[in-house]
NUGU-786251 format. One line per 4 residues: number of its first residue (from 1); their letters; for each residue z, y, x of C-alpha. Coordinates in steps of 0.2 Angstrom, whole numbers, plus 2048, in hexadecimal, padded with zeros to 3 digits. Each point is the difference from the previous one (the first is absolute). Example, Ala and Ser with C-alpha at 12.3 -4.5 7.8 and 13.67 -1.06 7.14 Angstrom:
2
1) AS) 827/7EA/83E  7FD/811/806
% end
This chain:
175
1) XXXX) 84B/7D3/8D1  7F9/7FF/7EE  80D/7FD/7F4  7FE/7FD/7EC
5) XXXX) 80A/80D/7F7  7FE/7FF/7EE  7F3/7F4/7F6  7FF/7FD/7EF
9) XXXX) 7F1/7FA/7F3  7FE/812/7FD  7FF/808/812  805/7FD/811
13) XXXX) 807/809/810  7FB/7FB/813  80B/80B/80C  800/800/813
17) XXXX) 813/805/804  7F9/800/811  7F4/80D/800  805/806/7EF
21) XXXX) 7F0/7FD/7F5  800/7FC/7EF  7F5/7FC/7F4  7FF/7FD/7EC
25) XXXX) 7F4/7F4/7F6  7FF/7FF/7ED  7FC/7F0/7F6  7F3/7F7/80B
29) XXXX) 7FA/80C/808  7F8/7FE/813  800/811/803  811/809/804
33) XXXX) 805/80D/7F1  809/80A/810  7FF/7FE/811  80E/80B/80C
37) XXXX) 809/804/80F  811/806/801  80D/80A/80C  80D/7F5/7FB
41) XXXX) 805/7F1/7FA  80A/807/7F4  7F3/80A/7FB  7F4/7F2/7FF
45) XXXX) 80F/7F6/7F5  802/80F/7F4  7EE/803/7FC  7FD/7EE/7FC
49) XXXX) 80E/800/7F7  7F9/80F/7F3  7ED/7F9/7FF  80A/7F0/7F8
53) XXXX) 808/809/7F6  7F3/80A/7F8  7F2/7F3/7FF  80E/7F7/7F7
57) XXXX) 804/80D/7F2  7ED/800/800  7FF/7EB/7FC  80E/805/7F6
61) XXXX) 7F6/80E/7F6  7F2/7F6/7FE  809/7F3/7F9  806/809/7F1
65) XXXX) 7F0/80A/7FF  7F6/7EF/7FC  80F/7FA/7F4  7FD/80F/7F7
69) XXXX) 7EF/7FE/801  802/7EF/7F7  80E/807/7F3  7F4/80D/7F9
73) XXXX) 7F1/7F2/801  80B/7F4/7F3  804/80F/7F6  7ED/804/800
77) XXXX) 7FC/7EE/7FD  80C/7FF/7F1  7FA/80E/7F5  7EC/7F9/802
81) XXXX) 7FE/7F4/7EE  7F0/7FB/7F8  7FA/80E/7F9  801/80D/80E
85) XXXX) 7F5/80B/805  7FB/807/811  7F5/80F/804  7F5/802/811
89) XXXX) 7FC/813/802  7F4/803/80E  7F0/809/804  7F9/80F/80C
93) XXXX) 7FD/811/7F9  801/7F7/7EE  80F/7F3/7F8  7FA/7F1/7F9
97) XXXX) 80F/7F6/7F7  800/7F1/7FE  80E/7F3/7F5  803/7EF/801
101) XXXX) 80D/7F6/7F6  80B/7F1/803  7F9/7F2/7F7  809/7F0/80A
105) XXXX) 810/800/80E  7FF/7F4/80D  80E/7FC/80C  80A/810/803
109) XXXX) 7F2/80C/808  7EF/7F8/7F9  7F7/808/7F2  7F4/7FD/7F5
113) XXXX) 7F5/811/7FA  7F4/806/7F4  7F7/812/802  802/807/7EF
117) XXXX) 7F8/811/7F6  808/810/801  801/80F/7F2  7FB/811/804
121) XXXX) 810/808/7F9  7FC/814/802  7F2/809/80B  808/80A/80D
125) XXXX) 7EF/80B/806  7EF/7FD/804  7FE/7EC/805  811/7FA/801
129) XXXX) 80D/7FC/7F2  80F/7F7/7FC  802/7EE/7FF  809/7F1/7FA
133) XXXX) 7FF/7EB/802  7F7/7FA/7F1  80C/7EF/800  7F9/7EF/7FB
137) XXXX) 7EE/807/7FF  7F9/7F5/811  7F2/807/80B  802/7F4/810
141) XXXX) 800/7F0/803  812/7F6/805  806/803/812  80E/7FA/80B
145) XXXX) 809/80C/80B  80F/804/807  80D/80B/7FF  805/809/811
149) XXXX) 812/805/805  7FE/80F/7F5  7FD/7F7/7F1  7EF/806/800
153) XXXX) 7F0/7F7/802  7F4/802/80D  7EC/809/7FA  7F2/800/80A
157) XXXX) 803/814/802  815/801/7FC  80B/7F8/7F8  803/7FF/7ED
161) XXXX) 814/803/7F8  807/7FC/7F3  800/80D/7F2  804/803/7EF
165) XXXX) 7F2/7FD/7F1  804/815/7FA  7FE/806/810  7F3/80B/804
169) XXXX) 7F6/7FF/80E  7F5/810/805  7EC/7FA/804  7F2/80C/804
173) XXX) 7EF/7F6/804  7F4/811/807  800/7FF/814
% end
């Protein structure tokens, strides 16, 4: 006889007090997270009993993980202005850097983004030095991105973060 123990949106428990088999599903899934047998029902009971109980701490973990998530995501968001600058460091066996600045906000995540100069600030050896944004001195055109739960923005080979306009930035451009 195939009785429902436990169901939920989030999971649910099919057990046979019969032949004393259990089984687990989480979310929607089709297939069983766990299938067993047991020796007892008591057994059976006490085993269910600590798979809820964990997969709950683990909704429960989840949960405050992703608030935090969007926490820091508002914190991020708030300290990005007009005027900010973003820097994409990227490359193989060489490091290209790239800046963009903030030229237009739209909505709380959507950007619009300029690729500006940079400064060579101080040679650090042979084919690579030291560099800086060169702010308000435009090189690309206007783009819209986004910015990601990070608060960075998504590059075709990274991300690009937010940085300060006196920081320095290492590039070397010999592979």
């Amino acid at each position: 006889m195939l009785t429902m123990h436990t169901q939920t949106p989030n999971y649910r428990v099919e057990a046979d007090n019969i032949n004393l088999i259990a089984q687990m599903y989480h979310g929607r899934a089709k297939k069983s997270t766990w299938r067993y047998r047991f020796k007892s029902l008591e057994q059976m009971n006490n085993y269910i009993a600590a798979e809820i109980a964990k997969f709950e701490r683990w909704m429960l973990a989840k949960a405050e993980r992703k608030a935090q998530i969007k926490a820091n995501a508002e914190t991020l968001r708030a300290a990005i202005k007009v005027g900010s600058v973003f820097c994409h460091s990227w490359g193989y066996e060489q490091t290209n850097i790239n800046f963009y600045q903030v030229v237009a906000i739209k909505g709380k995540s959507t950007l619009i983004i300029r690729e500006i100069a940079k400064h060579s600030v101080r040679q650090t050896g042979w084919a690579s030095d030291e560099v800086v944004p060169a702010v308000d001195k435009f090189i690309g055109e206007p783009e819209t991105v986004r910015l990601n739960q990070w608060g960075s923005i998504n590059r075709r080979c990274g991300t690009a973060s937010l940085t300060d306009t006196k920081q320095k930035h290492h590039r070397s451009w010999y592979a």
